[in-house]
C-alpha positions in Angstrom: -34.2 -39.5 -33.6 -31.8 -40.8 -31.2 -28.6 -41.8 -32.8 -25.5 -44.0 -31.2 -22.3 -42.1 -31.8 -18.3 -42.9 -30.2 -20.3 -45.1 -27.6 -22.3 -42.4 -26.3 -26.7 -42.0 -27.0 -27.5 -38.3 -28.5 -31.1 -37.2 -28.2 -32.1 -33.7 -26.8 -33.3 -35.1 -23.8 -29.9 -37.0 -22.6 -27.4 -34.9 -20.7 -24.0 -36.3 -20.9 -22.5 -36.8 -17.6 -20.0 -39.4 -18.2 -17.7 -41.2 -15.5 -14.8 -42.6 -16.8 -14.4 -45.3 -13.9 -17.7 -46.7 -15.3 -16.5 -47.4 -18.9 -15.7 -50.4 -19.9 -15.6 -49.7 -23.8 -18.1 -48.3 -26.4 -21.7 -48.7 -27.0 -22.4 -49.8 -30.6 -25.8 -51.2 -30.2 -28.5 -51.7 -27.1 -28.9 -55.4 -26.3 -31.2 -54.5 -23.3 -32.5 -51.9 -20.4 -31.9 -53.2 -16.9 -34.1 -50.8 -14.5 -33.1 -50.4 -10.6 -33.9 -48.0 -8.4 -30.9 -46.4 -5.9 -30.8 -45.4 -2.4 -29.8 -42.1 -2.5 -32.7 -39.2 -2.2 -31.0 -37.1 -4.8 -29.1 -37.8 -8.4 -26.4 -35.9 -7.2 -25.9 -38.2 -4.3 -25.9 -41.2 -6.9 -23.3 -38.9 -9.0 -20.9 -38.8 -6.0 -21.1 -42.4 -5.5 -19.7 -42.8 -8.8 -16.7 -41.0 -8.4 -15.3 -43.3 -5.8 -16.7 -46.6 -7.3 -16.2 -48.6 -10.2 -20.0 -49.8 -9.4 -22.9 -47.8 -11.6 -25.3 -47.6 -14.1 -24.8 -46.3 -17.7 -28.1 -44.2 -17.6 -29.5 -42.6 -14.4 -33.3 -40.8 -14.6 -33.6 -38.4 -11.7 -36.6 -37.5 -10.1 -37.1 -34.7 -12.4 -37.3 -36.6 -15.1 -34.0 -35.3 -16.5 -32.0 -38.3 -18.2 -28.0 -38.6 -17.7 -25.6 -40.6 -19.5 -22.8 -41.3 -17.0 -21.1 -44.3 -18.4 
């Protein structure tokens, strides 16, 4: 069971990859799930984007399936 703890999602299948330009405070419940796809061909591209942009998204799925908490 997925649990909500200090503003960040545990579950075994979320890596934490957080991006402390993207915060804008803690998480205490899910209102809802926006879904967008980006341009870039890899998640690592879409990582580098965040670090010199205030601009992201608190969840990124990469190809792979592999889920990331970044904000």
């Amino acid at each position: 069971m997925s649990k909500i703890i200090g503003g960040s999602l545990v579950d075994k299948k979320v890596s934490q990859k957080i991006y402390k330009s993207l915060q804008k405070g803690n998480m205490t419940t899910i209102n809802a799930i926006v879904v967008h796809q980006t341009g870039a061909s890899t998640a690592q591209h879409t990582f580098n984007s965040y670090t010199s942009s205030s601009n992201g998204a608190h969840f990124l799925i990469d190809k792979n399936g592999q889920i990331y908490q970044t904000a």
